[in-house]
N, CA, C and O atoms as a Tinker XYZ file with bonds, in Angstrom:
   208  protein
     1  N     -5.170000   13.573000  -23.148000    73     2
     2  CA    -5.203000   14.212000  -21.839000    64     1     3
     3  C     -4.172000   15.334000  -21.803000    63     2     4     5
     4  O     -3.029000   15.317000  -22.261000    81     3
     5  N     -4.939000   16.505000  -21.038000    73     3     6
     6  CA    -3.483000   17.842000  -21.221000    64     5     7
     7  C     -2.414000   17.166000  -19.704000    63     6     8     9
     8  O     -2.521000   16.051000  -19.194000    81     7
     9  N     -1.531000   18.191000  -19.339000    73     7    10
    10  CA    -1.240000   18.486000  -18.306000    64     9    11
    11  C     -1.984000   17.890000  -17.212000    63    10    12    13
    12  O     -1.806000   16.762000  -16.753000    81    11
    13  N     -3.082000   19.008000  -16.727000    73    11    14
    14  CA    -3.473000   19.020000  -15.501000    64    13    15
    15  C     -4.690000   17.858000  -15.562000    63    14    16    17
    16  O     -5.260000   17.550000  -14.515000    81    15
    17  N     -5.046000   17.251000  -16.795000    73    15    18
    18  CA    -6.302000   15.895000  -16.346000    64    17    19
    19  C     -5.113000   14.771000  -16.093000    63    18    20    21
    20  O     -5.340000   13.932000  -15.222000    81    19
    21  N     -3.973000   14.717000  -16.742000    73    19    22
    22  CA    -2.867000   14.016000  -16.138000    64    21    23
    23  C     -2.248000   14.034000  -14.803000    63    22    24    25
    24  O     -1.721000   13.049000  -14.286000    81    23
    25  N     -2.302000   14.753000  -14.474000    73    23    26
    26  CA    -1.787000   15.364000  -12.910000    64    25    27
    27  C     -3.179000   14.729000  -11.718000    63    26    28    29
    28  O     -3.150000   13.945000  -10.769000    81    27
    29  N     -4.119000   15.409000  -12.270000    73    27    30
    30  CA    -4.945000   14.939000  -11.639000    64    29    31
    31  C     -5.401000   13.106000  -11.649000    63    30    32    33
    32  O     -5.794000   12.531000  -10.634000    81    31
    33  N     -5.283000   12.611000  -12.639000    73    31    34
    34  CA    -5.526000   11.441000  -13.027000    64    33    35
    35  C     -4.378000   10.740000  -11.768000    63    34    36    37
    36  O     -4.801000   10.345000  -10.682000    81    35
    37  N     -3.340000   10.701000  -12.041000    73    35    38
    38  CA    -2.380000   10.585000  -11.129000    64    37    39
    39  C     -2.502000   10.220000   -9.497000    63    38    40    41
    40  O     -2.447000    9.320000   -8.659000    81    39
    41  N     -2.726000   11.743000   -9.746000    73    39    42
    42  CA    -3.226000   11.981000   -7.599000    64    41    43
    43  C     -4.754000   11.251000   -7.284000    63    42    44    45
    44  O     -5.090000   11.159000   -6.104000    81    43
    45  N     -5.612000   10.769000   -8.283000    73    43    46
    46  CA    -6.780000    9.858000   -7.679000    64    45    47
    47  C     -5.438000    8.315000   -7.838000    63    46    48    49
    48  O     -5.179000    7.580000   -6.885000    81    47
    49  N     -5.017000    8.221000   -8.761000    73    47    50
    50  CA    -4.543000    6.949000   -8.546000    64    49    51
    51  C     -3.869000    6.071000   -7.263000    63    50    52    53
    52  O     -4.232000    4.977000   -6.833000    81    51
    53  N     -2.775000    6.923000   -6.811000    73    51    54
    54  CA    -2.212000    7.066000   -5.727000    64    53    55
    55  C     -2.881000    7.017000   -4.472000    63    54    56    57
    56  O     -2.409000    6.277000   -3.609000    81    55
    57  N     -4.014000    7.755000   -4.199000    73    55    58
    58  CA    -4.661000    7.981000   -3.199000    64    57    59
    59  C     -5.403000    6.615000   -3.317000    63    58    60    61
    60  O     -5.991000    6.160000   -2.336000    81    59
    61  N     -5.387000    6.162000   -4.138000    73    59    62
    62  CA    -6.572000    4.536000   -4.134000    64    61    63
    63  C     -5.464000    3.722000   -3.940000    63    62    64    65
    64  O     -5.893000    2.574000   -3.832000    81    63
    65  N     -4.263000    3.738000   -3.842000    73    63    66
    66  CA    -3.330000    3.115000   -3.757000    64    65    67
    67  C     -2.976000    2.688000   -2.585000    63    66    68    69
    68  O     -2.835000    1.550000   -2.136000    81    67
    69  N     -2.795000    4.136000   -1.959000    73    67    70
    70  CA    -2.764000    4.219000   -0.423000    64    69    71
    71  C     -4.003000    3.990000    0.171000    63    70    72    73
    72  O     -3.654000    3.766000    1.330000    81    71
    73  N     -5.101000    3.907000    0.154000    73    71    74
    74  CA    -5.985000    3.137000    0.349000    64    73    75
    75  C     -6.556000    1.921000    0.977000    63    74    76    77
    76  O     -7.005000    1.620000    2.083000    81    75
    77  N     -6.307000    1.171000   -0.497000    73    75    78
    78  CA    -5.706000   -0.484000   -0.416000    64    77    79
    79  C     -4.881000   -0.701000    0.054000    63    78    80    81
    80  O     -4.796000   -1.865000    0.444000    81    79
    81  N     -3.692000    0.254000    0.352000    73    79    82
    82  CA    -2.839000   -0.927000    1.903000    64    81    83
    83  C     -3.304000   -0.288000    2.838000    63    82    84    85
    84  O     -3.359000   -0.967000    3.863000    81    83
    85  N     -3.691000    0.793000    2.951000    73    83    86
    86  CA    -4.486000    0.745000    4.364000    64    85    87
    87  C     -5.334000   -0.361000    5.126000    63    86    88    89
    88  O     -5.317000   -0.902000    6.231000    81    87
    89  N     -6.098000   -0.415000    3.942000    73    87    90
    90  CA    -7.632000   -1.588000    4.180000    64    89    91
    91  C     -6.659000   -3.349000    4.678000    63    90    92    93
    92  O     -6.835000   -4.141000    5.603000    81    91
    93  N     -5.369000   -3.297000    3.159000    73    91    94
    94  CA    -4.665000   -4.695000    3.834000    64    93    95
    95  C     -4.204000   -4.982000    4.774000    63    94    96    97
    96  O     -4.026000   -6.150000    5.123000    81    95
    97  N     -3.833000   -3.779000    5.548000    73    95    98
    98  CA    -2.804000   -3.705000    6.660000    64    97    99
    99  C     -3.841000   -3.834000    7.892000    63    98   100   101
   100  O     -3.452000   -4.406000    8.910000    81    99
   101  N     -4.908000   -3.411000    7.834000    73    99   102
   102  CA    -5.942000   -3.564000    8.639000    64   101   103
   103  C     -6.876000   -4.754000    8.609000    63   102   104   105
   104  O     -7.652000   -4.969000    9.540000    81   103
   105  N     -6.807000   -5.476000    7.609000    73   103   106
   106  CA    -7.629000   -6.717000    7.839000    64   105   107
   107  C     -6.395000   -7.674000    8.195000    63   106   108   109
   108  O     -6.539000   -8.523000    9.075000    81   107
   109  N     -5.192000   -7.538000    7.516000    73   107   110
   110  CA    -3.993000   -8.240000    8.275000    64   109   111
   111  C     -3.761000   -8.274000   10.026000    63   110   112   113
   112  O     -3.584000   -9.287000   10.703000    81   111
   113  N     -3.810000   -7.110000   10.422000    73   111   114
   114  CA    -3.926000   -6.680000   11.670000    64   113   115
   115  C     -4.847000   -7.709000   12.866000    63   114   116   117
   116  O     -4.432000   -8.084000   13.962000    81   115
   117  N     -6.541000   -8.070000   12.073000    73   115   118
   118  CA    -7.067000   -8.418000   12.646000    64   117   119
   119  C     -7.324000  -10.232000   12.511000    63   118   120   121
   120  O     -8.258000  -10.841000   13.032000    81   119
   121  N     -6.197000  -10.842000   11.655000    73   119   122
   122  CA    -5.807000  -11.889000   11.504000    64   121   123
   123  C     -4.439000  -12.614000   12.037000    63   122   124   125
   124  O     -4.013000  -13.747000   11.813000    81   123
   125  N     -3.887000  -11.502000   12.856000    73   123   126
   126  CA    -2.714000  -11.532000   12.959000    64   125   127
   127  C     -1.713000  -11.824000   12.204000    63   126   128   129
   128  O     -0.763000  -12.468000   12.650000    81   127
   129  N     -1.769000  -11.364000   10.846000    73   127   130
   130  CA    -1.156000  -11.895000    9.490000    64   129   131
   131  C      0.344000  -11.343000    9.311000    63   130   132   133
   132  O      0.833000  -10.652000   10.205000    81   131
   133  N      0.980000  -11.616000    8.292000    73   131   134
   134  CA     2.533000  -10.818000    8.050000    64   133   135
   135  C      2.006000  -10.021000    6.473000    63   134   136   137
   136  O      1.104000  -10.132000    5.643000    81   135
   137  N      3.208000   -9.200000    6.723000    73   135   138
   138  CA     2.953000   -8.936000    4.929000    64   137   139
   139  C      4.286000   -8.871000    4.274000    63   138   140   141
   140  O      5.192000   -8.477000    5.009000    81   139
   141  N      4.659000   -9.228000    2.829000    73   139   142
   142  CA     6.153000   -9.669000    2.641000    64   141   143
   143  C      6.417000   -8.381000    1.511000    63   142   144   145
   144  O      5.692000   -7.980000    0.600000    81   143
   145  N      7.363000   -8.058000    1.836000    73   143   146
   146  CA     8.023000   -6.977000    0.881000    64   145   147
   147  C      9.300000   -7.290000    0.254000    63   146   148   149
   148  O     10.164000   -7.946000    0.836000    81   147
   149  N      9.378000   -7.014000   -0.457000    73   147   150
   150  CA    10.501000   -6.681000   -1.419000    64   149   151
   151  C     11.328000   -5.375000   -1.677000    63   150   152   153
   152  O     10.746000   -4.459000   -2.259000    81   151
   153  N     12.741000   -5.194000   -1.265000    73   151   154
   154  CA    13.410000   -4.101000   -1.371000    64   153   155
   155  C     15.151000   -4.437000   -2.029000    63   154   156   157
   156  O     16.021000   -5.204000   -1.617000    81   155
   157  N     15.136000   -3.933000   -2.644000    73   155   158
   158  CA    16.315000   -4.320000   -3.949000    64   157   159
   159  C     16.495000   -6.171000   -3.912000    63   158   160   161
   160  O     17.360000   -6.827000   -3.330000    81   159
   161  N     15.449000   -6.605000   -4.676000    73   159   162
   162  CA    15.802000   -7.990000   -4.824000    64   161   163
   163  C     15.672000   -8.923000   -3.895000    63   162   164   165
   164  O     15.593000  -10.141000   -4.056000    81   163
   165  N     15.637000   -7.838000   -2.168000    73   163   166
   166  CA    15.579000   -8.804000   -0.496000    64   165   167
   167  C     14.229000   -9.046000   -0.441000    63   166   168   169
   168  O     13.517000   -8.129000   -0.850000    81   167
   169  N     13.568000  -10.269000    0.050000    73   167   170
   170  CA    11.822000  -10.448000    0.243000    64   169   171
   171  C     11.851000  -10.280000    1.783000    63   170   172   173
   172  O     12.770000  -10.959000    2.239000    81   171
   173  N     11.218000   -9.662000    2.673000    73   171   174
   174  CA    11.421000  -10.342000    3.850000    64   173   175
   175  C      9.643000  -10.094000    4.287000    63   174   176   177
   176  O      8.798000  -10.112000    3.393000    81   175
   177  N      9.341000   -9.920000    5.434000    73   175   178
   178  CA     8.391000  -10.554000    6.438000    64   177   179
   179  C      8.289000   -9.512000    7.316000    63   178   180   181
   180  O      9.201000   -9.228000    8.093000    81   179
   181  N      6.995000   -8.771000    7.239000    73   179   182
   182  CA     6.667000   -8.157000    8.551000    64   181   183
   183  C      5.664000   -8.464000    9.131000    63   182   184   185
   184  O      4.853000   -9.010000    8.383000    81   183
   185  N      5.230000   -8.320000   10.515000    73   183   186
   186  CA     3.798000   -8.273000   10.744000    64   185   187
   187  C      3.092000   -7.270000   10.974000    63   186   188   189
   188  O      3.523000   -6.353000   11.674000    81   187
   189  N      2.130000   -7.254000   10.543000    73   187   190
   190  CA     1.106000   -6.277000   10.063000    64   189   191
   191  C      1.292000   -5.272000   11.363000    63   190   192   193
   192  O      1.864000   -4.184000   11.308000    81   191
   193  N      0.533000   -6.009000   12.861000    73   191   194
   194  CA     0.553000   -5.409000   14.143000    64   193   195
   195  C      2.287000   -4.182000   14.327000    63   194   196   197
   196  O      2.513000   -3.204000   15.039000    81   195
   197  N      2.996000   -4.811000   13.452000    73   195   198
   198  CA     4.529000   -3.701000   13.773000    64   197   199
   199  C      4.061000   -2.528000   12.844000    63   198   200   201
   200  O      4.552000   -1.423000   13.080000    81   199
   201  N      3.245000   -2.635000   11.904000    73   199   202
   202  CA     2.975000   -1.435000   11.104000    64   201   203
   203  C      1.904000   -0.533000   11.715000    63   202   204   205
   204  O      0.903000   -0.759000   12.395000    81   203
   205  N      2.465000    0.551000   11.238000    73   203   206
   206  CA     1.113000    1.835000   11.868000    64   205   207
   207  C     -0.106000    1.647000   11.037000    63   206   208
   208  O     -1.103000    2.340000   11.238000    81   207
């Protein structure tokens, strides 16, 4: 792959990325579900409904 099929390869990846938490955050939403993250080593707990 040069450069730019890399670049491009990339930016479809991402965009399917963002995607799929869209779609999770929205079927979470309608379950009233949490979703758990991880940020340096901390797990914690949100609910979906606090996310945009």
């Amino acid at each position: 792959m040069n450069e730019r099929e890399l670049s491009k390869f990339e930016e479809i990846i991402v965009k399917g990325a963002h995607l799929a938490f869209q779609r999770l955050v929205r079927e979470r939403k309608k379950s009233d579900g949490e979703l758990v993250f991880s940020r340096n080593g901390r797990v914690f707990h949100v609910k979906a409904s606090e996310l945009e």
